[in-house]
N, CA and C atoms as a LAMMPS dump frame, in Angstrom:
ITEM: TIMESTEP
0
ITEM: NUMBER OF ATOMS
213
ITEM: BOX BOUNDS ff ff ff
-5.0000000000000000e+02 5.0000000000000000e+02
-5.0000000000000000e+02 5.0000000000000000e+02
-5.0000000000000000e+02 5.0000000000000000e+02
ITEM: ATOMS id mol type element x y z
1 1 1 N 314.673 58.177 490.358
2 1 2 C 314.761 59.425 489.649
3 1 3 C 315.967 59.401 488.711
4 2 1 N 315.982 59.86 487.544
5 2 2 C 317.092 59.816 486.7
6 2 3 C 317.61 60.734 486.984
7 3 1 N 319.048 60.856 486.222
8 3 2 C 319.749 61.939 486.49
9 3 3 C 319.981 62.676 484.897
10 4 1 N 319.914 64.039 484.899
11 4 2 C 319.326 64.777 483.749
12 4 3 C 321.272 65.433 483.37
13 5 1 N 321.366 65.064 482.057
14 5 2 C 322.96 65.485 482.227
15 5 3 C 322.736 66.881 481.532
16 6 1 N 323.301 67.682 481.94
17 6 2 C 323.919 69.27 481.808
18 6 3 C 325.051 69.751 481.61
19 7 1 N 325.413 70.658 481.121
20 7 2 C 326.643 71.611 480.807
21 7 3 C 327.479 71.64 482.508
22 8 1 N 326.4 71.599 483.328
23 8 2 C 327.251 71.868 484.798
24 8 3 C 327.549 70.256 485.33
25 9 1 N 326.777 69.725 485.129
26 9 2 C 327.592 68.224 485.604
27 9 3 C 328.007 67.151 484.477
28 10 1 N 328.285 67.835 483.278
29 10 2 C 328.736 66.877 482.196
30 10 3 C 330.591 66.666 482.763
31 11 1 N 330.914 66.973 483.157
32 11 2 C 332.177 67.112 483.757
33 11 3 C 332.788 65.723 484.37
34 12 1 N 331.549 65.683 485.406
35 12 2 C 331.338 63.701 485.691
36 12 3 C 331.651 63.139 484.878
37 13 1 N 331.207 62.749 484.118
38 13 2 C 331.749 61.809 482.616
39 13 3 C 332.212 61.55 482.156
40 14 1 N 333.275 62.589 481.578
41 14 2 C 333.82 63.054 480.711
42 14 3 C 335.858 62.232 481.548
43 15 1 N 335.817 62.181 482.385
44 15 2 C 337.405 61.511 482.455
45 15 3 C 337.502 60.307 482.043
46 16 1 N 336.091 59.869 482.685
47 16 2 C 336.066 58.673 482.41
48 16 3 C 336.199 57.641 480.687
49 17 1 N 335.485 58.867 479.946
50 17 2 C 335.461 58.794 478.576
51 17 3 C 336.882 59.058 477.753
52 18 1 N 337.623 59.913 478.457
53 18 2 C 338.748 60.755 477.781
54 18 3 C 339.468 59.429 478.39
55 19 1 N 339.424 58.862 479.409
56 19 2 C 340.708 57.764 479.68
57 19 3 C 340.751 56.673 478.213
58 20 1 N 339.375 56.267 478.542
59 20 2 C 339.266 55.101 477.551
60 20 3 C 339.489 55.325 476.375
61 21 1 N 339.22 56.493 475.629
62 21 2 C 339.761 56.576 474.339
63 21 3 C 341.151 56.888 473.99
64 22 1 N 341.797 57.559 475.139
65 22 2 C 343.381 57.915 475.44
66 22 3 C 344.219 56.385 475.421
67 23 1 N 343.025 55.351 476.139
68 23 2 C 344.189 53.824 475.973
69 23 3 C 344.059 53.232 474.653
70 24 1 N 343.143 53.804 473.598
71 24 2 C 343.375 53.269 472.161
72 24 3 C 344.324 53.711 471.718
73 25 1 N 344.404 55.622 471.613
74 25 2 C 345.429 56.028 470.95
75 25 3 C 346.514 55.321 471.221
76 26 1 N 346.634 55.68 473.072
77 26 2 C 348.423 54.971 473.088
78 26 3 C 348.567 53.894 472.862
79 27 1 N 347.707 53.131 472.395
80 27 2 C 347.902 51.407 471.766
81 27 3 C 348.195 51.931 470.579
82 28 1 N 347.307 53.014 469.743
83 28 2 C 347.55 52.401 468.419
84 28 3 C 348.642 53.606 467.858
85 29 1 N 349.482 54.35 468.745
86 29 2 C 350.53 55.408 468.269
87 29 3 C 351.478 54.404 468.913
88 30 1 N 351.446 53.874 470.061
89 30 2 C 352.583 53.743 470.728
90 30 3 C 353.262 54.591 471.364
91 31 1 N 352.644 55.125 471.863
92 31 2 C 353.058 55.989 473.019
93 31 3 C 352.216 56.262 474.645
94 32 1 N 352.725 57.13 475.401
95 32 2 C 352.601 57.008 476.45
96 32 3 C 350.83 57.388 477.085
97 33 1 N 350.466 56.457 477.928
98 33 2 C 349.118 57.427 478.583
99 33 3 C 348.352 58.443 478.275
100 34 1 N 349.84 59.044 478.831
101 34 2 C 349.744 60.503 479.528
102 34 3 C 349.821 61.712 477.957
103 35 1 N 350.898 60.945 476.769
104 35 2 C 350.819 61.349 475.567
105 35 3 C 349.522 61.339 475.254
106 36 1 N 348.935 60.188 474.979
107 36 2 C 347.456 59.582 474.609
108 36 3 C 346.244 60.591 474.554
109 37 1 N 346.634 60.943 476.305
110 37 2 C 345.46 61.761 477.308
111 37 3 C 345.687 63.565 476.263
112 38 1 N 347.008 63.585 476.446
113 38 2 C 347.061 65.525 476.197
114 38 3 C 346.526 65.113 474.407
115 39 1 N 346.577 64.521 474.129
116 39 2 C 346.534 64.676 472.247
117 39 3 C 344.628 64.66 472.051
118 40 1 N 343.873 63.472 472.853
119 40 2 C 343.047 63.6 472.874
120 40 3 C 342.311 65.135 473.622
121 41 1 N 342.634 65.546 474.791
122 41 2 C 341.807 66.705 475.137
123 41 3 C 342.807 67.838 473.963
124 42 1 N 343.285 67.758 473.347
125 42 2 C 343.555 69.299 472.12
126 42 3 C 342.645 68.61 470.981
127 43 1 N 341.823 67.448 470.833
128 43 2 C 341.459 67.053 469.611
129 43 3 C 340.429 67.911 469.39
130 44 1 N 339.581 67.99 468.173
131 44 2 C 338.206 68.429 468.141
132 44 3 C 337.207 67.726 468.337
133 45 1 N 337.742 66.198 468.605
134 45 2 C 336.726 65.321 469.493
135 45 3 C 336.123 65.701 470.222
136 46 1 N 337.411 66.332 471.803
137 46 2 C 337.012 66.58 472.63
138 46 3 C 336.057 67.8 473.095
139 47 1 N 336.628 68.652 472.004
140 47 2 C 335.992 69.708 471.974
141 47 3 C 334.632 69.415 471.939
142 48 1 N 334.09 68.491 471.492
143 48 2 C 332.616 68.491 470.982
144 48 3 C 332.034 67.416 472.33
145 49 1 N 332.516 66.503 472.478
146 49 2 C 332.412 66.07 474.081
147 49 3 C 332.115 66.844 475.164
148 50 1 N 333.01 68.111 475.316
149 50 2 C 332.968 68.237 476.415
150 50 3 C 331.351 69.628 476.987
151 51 1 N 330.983 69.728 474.893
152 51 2 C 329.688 70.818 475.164
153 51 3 C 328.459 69.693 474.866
154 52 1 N 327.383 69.915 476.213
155 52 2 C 326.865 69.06 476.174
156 52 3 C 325.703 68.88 475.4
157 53 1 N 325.727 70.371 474.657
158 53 2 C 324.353 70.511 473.28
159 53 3 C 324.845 69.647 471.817
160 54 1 N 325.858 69.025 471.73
161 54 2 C 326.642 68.088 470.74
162 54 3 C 326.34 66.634 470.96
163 55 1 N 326.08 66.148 472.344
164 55 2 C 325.184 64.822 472.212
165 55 3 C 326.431 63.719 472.364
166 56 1 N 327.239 64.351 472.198
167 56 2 C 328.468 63.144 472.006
168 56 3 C 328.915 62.774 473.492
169 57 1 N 328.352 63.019 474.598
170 57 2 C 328.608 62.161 475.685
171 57 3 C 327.603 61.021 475.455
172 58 1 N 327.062 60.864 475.016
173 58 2 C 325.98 59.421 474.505
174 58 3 C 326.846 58.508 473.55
175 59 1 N 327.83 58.845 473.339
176 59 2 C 329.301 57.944 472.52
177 59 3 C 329.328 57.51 473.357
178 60 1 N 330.204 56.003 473.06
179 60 2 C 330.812 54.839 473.482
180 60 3 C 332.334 55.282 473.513
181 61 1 N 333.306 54.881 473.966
182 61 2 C 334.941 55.121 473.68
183 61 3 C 334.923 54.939 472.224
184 62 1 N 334.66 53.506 471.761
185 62 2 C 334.732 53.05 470.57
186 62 3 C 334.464 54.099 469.543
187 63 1 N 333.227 55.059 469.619
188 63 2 C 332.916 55.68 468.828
189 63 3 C 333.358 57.006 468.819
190 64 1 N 333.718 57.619 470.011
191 64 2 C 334.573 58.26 470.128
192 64 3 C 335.883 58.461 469.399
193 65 1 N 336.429 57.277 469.333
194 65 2 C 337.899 56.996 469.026
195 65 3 C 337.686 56.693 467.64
196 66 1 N 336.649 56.465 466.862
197 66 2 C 336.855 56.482 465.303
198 66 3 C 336.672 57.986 465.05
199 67 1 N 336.075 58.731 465.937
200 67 2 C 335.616 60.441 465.409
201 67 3 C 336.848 60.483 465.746
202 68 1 N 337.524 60.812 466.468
203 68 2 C 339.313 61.484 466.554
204 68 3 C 340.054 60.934 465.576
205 69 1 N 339.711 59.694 465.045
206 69 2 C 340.438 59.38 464.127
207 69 3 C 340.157 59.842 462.822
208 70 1 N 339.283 59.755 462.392
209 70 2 C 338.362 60.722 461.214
210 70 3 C 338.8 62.371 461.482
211 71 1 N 339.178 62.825 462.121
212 71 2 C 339.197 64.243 461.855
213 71 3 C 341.489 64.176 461.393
């Protein structure tokens, strides 16, 4: 049986996604993690990640991390 993703369990996902794109930033700012992590969840990336009628949990980090960079 698959599992059908929703507004109520998109939540699952979503750290996992916010880590990996948080270890580009702090590679490519040079700064910390934990910097990385808070800059990405205020982005409007995340914003659009985290509603699940936007489709963007079907992003890769990779693709993720060029949309934060683009805005």
């Amino acid at each position: 049986m698959r599992a059908e993703i929703t507004q109520q369990n998109l939540y699952l996902i979503l750290a996992g996604k916010a880590a990996a794109v948080a270890a580009f930033i702090a590679e490519d700012e040079q700064i910390s993690p934990i910097e990385a992590l808070t800059k990405f969840y205020a982005s409007d990336t995340y914003r659009r990640l985290e509603r699940e009628e936007t489709k963007y949990w079907h992003f890769g980090p990779v693709a993720l991390y060029q949309d934060y960079r683009m805005a």
